[in-house]
N, C-alpha and C positions, 0 to 999 in steps of 0.2 A: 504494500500500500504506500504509495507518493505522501508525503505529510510534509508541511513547511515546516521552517525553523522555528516559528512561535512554538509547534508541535512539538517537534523534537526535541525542543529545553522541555517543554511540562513531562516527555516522556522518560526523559535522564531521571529527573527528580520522583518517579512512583515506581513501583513494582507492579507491571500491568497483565501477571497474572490470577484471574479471579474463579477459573473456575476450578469444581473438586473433582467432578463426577459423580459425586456421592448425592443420593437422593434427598442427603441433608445438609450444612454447610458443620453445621455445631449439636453435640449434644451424644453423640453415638455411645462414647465413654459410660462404661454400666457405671451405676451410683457408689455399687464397692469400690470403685477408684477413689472414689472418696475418702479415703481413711484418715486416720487421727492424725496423722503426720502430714497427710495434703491440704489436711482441713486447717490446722495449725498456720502453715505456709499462705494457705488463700486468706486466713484473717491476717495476716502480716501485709501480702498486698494490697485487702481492701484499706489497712490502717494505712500503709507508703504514701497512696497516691501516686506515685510520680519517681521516675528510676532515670537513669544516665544508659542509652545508647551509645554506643560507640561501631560507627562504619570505618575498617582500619586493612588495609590490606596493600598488596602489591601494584590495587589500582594505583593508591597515593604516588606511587615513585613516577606515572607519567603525568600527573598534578594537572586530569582533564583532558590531556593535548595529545593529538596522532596524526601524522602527518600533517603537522603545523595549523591543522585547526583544533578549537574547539569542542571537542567529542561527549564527553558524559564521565560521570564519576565514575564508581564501583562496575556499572557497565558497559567501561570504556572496551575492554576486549569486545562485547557482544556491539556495540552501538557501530565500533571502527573496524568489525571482521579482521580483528587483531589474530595471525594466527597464533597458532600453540607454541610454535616456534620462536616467532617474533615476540611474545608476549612473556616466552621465558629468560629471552635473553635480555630485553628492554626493562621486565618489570621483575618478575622474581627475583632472578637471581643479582641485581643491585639493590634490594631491598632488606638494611640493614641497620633498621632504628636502632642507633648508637645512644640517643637520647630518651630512649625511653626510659621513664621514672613512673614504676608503681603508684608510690606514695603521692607523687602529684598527681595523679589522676583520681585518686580516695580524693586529696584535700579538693580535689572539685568540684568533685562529687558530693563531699558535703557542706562545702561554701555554697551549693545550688538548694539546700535544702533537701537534697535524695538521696533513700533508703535504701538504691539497690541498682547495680551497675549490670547491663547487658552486652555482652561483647563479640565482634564475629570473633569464631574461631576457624570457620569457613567458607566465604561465600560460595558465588556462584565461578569463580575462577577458577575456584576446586584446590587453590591451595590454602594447607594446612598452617594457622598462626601459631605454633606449639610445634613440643619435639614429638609428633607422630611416628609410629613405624610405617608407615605410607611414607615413599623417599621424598612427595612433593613438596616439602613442608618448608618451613623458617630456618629450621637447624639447618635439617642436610642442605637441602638442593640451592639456599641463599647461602649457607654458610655463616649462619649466625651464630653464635656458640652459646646465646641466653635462649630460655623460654620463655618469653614475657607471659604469658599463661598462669606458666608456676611462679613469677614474680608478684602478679596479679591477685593470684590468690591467695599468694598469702600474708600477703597487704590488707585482704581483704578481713582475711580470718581475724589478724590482729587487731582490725580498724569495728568490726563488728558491722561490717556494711556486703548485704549479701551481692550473691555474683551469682549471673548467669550468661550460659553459650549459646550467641546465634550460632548457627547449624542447617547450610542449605544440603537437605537431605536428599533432593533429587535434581535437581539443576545444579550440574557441575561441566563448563566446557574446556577440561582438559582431559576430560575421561572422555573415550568413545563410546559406554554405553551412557554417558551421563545426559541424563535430557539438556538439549538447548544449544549446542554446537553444529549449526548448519552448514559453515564455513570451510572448517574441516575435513566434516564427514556427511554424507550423505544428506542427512536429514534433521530438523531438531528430534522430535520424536526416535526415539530408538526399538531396535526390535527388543522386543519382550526379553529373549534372551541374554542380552548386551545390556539392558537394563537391571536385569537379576542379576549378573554378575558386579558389575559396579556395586548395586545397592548393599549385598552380602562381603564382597569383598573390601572396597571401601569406606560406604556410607556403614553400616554397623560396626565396622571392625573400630570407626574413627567417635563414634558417638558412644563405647564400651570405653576407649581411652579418658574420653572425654568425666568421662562420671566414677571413671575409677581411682585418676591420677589426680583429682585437682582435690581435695578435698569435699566440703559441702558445696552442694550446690542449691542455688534458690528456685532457678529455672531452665530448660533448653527449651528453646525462642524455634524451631523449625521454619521453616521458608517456601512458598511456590512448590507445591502438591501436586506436580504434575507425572504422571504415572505410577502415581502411588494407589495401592488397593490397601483393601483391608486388612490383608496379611500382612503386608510391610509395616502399615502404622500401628496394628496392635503389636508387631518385631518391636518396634522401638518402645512402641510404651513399658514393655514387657523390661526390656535394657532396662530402661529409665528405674523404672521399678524397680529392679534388682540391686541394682547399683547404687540408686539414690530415691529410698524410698520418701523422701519429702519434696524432694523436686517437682515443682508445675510445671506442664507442657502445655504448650497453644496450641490451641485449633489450626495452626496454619501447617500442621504435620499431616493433614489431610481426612479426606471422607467423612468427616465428622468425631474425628476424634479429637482429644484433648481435656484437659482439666479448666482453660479459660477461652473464649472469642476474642476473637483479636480482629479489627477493623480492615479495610484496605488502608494506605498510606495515608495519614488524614485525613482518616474519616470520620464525618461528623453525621449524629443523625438527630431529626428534628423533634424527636417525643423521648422522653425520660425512659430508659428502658430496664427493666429487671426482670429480661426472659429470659436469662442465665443464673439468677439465684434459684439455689434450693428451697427447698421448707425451712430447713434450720442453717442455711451455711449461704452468704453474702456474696454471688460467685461477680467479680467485674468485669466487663469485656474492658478490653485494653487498645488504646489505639497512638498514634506517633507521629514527628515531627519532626524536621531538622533546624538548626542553624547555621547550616552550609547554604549555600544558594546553588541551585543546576542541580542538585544531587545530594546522594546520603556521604561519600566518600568526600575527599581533598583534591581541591582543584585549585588552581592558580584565580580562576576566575571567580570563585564562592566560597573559597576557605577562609580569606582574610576579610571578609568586608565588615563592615561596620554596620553593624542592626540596630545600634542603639533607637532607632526608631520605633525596633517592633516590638519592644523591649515589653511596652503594656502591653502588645498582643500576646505574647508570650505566656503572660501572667494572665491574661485572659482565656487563653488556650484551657492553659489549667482549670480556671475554675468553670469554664462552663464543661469541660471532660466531665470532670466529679460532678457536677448539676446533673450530669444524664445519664450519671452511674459509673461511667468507666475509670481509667486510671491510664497516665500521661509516659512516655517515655519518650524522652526530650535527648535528640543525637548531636552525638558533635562527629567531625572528621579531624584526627590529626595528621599531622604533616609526614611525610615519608620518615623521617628522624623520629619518628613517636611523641614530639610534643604538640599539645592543642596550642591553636593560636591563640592568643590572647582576644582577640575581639568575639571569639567563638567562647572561652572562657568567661567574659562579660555578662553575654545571653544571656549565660546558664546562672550566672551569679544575678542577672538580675533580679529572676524568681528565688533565690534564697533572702535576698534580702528581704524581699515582700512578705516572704514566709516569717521569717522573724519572727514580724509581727502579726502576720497575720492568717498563721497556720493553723490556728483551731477551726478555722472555717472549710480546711480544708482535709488537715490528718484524721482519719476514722470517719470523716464527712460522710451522711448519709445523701441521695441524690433531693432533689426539687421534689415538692409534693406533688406538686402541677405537675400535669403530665406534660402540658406545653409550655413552658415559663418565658415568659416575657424577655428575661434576659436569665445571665447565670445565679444562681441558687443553689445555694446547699442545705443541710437540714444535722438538727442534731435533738434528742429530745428537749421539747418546751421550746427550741430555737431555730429559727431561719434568719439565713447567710447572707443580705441579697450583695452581689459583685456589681458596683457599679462603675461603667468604664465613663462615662459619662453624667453630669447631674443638669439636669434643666431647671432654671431658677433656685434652686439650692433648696429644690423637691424630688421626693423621691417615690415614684407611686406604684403600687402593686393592686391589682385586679385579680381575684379567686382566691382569696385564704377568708375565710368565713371564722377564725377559731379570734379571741380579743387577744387584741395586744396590749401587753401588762407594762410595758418596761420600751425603750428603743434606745441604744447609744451607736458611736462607732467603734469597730473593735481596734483601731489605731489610737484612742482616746483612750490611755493614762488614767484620766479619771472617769471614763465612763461615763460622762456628763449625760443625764437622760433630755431625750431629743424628742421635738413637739409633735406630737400623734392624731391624723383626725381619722377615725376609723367608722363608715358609714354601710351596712352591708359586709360586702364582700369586694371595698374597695378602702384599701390604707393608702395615705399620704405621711409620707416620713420629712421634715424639714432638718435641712443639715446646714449650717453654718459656713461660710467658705473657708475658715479659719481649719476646719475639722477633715476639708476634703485631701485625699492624697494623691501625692503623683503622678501615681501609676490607676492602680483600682482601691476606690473607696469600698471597704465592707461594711457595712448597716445592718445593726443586729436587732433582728426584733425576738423581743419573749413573750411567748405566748400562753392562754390559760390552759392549755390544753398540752400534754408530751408529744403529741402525733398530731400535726397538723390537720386542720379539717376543711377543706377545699372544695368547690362549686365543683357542679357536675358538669366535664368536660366533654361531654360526647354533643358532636355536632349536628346540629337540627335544620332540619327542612324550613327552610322562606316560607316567609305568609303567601307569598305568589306562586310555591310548590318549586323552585328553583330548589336544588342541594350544588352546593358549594363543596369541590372537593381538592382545597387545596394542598400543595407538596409540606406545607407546614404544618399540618394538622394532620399527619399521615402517622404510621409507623411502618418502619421497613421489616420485611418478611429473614431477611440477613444483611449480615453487614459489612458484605461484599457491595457497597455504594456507600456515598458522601450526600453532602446538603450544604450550600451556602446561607449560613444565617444572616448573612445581609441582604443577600440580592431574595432568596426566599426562594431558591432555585435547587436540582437534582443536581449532584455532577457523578460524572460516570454511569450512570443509570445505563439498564440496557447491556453490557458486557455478561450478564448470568441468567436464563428463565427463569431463574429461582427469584431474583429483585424484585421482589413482591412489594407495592403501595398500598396499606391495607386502611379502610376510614371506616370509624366506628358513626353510624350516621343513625338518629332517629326520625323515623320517617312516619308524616303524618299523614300524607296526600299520595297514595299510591299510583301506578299507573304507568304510560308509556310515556318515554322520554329521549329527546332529541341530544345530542352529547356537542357541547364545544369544548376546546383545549387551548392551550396556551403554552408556545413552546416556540422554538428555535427552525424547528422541520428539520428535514431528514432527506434524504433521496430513496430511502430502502424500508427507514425503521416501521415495523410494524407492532402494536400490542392487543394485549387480552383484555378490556371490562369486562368484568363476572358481578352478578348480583346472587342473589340467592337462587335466582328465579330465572336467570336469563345471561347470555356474554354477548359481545361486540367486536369484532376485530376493526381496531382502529388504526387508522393510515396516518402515517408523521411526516406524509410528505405535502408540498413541495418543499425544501429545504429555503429557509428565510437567511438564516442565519441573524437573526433579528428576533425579539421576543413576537408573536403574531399569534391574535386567535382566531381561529378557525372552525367552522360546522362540517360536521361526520355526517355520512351518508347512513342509514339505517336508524333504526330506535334502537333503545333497551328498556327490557320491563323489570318493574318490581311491583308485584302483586300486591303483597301483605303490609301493613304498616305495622310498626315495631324499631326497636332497635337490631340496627344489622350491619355486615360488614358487605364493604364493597369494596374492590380491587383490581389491579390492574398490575398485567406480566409482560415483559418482554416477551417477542416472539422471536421470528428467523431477521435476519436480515442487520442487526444489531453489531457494531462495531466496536473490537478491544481499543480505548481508550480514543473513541467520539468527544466530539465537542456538541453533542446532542445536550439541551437545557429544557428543561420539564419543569412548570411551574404549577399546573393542575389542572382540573377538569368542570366543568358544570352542566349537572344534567337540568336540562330545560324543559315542564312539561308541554304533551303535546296537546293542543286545545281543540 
């Protein structure tokens, strides 16, 4: 597929693949995986929040650049048909962080406020950051005579700050069975057989090293599930288990297994979700972010620059993660030599300092009570969080918490100074002083009568004129293999999985048949599914606008019964890995 260069930077910076194969994305894991020691582990991360990524590899040594342009971070080999040859001599085997210091990557770690370091010990390059018995590794085949691994860990052990290994388990292109090397060899896809051997020979023999050698481990992080079945990924769980029975695994190890969900690359979604907690155990999906620009890795053109700008988003990032349940892992890239830049160090320091002060709202935070929160929100008994990145007139207002607020200060307020409250309904007004507001995000604490917040009923209703409104913001996604821009109020990536289910919980009063408009970008191809109870639609996203534009569908769809119900909409054929397709939502019209 031809893509421009706007494209080709947004596609450096994701990992664009989404699908499993498995009829489910999350959840396959029996509940005995659960045990006292995983459980133990998932309430340490629902308490973290927020952990230290690090993307660190042999990409760094061409810092971006191949054949004098430009190319991509960590997926410079794949982006630049870098061969295996070319890519051993240029980047492996010169890559020999002389500079790398344990102990400053702890103290970063927790000058940033976070509980827990994630680190490649292999990407998709396929070579190994540790002294593996695989020759392709750091020691041997660079010749480096450290294992920052074992330097790492046990920095970490001493420091009391957990550690876990990214681990691309099936995309590796210096293997020829390894998925994802076209260049090379034949095909990305491998035959089944070329694939089983890699995975038995290298991928397990390196993820047994990985859990046996380094002491405890907090997590392995898994990566792009492509030809993975359910024998491979119960193989690994099975390792995991063995070896490190407290260790969590992500969903991204495939077919729906794992101990947590893990997003696409920032991903965001628009409704408060806890479809991954148990009855009795907090389960968080987990999603990420870099401070690099172009990519997760070190590049000449994104390693060094200067964010100080984003610095509140950053801190924004966070709190509206934990508003929707999840839990943040914030990446840096260091430089070929092992040390982070300093402007990249900043970032991360930015959020520690906010924490400071203003980490109750965030460590052990439970999510928003609203299912759809206005803005970021956290919850704690008797107390809501609100994150304000912004204050209008030095007011603060909230719509749907119905319980009285007792008490209001700011949590940056020393003395707690109680703050003037008009509370009418299920609609508070908080007044904040501009003396009180902070630089970054203001936190506004309200206490309330009640432990558990008690909240208006969010489910969306049918217009006096029989219109239902179904917008992308008042949706919830089916998985979270897609994103949402909370500003523009738009899908992104939509459409790459049939599973990307829009589901709207709607109360319907006026039954009947209904004519369908949309609002969207258009497509040349895209097609989708509306499903009611009663009836579906295949809806057409073309002509291609590339412009927000609404539009009228040909056919109806009915909905019989009145009631509350769900109604949804699926990708169909035609749908493109990493589209600039934008979905804003639907309106069904009735017919008179």
């Amino acid at each position: 597929m031809q893509v421009n260069a706007q494209e080709s930077e947004s596609r450096a910076s994701v990992d664009y693949i989404t699908k499993t194969g498995s009829k489910v994305d999350f959840g396959k894991t029996d509940l005995s995986a659960y045990t006292p020691e995983i459980r133990a582990n998932m309430k340490q991360l629902y308490q973290d929040k927020i952990g230290l990524f690090v993307h660190w590899g042999p990409y760094a040594q061409l810092e971006g650049v191949w054949g004098g342009k430009n190319i991509a971070a960590e997926w410079i080999m794949n982006r630049g048909r870098i061969s295996i040859k070319e890519y051993e001599q240029h980047a492996a085997a010169q890559f020999k962080p002389d500079k790398f210091n344990a102990k400053q990557w702890v103290d970063i770690a927790e000058s940033a406020g976070m509980k827990f370091i994630v680190v490649t010990s292999k990407h998709h390059d396929g070579f190994a950051m540790y002294d593996s018995k695989h020759p392709y590794n750091l020691v041997d085949f660079a010749g480096f005579g450290r294992d920052i691994l074992k330097e790492l860990s046990d920095e970490c052990a001493k420091r009391g700050m957990n550690l876990g290994f990214y681990y691309s388990q099936s995309q590796d292109w210096h293997e020829k069975g390894g998925f994802g090397n076209g260049w090379d060899f034949p095909a990305r896809i491998k035959p089944q057989a070329d694939f089983d051997a890699y995975f038995q020979e290298k991928a397990v023999m390196q993820v047994k090293e990985l859990t046996q050698n380094y002491g405890d481990i907090f997590m392995i992080w898994f990566d792009t599930p492509v030809q993975m079945d359910d024998a491979k990924c119960q193989q690994m769980m099975d390792i995991v288990k063995a070896n490190q029975p407290s260790a969590l695994v992500n969903s991204r190890l495939g077919q729906g297994f794992g101990h947590f969900d893990v997003s696409i690359d920032n991903g965001n979604t628009p409704s408060v979700s806890k479809a991954t907690w148990l009855p009795d155990l907090k389960v968080p999906w987990q999603t990420h972010e870099s401070v690099t620009q172009g990519g997760w890795g070190y590049t000449r053109a994104g390693g060094e620059n200067d964010r100080s700008e984003s610095y509140t988003d950053f801190v924004y990032s966070l709190s509206r993660i934990v508003c929707y349940g999840g839990v943040y892992l914030l990446n840096v890239g260091p430089r070929p030599d092992g040390t982070i830049p300093e402007s990249q160090v900043k970032s991360v320091q930015a959020i520690g300092e906010w924490l400071e002060i203003n980490g109750e709202s965030i460590y052990g935070a439970d999510p928003s009570p609203l299912k759809f929160p206005p803005y970021a929100i956290t919850s704690k008994p008797g107390k809501l969080y609100l994150h304000m990145k912004e204050l209008s007139d030095e007011q603060v207002e909230l719509t749907g918490v119905l319980s009285r607020v007792t008490n209001a200060y700011c949590l940056a307020d020393p003395r707690k100074t109680s703050l003037t409250v008009s509370q009418e309904g299920a609609r508070i007004r908080v007044s904040v002083p501009e003396k009180l507001r902070q630089p970054r995000i203001t936190v506004v604490v309200l206490e309330l009568a009640d432990q558990v917040a008690n909240v208006v009923d969010e489910t969306l209703q049918q217009q006096e004129d029989g219109v239902i409104k179904l917008p992308v913001s008042r949706c919830e996604f089916e998985i979270r293999r897609i994103s949402y821009d909370y500003e523009t109020q738009l899908t992104s990536r939509w459409g790459e999985n049939s599973k990307q289910g829009l589901i709207w919980t709607v109360n319907v009063t006026h039954p009947g048949d209904f004519k369908v408009m949309s609002e969207d970008t258009g497509s040349r191809t895209y097609q989708y599914e509306l499903t009611t109870v009663d009836d579906s639609l295949v809806l057409d996203a073309k002509p291609r606008t590339g412009t927000l534009t609404r539009k009228s569908h040909d056919g109806t769809i009915v909905i019989a019964k009145p009631g509350v119900q769900k109604i949804a909409i699926h990708p169909m054929a035609g749908f493109e890995v990493m589209s600039d397709y934008k979905f804003k939502g639907l309106e069904l019209v009735p017919v008179r």
